[in-house]
C-alpha positions as CSV (number, residue, x, y, z in Angstrom):
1,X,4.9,-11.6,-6.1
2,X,2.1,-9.6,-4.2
3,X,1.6,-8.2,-0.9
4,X,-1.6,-10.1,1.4
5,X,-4.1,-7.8,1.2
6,X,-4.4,-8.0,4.8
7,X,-0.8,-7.7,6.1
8,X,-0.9,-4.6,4.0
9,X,-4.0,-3.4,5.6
10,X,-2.9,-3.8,9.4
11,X,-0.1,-1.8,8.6
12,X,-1.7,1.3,6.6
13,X,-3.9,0.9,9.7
14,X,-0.9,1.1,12.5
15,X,0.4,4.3,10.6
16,X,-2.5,5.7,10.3
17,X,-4.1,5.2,13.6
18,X,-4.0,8.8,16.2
19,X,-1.1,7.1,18.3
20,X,0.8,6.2,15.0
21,X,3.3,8.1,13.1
22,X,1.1,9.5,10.9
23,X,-1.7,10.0,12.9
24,X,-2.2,13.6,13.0
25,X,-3.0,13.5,9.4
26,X,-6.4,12.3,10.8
27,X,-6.4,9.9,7.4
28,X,-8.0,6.9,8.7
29,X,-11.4,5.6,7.2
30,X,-10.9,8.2,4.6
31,X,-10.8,7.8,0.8
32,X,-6.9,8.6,0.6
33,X,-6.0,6.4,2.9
34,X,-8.2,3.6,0.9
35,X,-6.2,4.7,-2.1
36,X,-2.7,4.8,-0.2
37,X,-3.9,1.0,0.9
38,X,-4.5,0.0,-2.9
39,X,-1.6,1.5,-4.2
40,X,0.7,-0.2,-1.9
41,X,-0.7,-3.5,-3.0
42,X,-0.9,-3.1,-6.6
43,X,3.0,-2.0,-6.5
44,X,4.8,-5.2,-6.0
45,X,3.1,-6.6,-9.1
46,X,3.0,-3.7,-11.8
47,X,6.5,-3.1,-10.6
48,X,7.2,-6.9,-11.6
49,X,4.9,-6.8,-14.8
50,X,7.2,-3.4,-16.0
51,X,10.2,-5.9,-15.1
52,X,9.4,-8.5,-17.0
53,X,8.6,-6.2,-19.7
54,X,12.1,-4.7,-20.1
55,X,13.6,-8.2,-19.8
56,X,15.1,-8.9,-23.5
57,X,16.0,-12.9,-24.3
């Protein structure tokens, strides 16, 4: 249901890196990328939790 932790992490990383396409924003190793990392990974499963929640039987 979630996304690895690392998988997730390698590709904040590769869009964030200078060479990347988001590079210039010069966002690596900061706070906001940490939190761009963290919400990407807690998505998948509040998404699914809001799913479930709305699912009427």
């Amino acid at each position: 249901m979630g996304l690895p932790p690392v998988v997730v992490g390698l590709f904040v990383s590769l869009f964030l890196w200078r060479s990347g396409p988001l590079g210039n924003l010069d966002l690596m190793y900061t706070p906001t990328a940490m939190i761009l990392a963290e919400a990407i990974i807690a998505f998948p499963i509040v998404a699914g939790f809001s799913f479930c929640g709305n699912y009427q039987y």
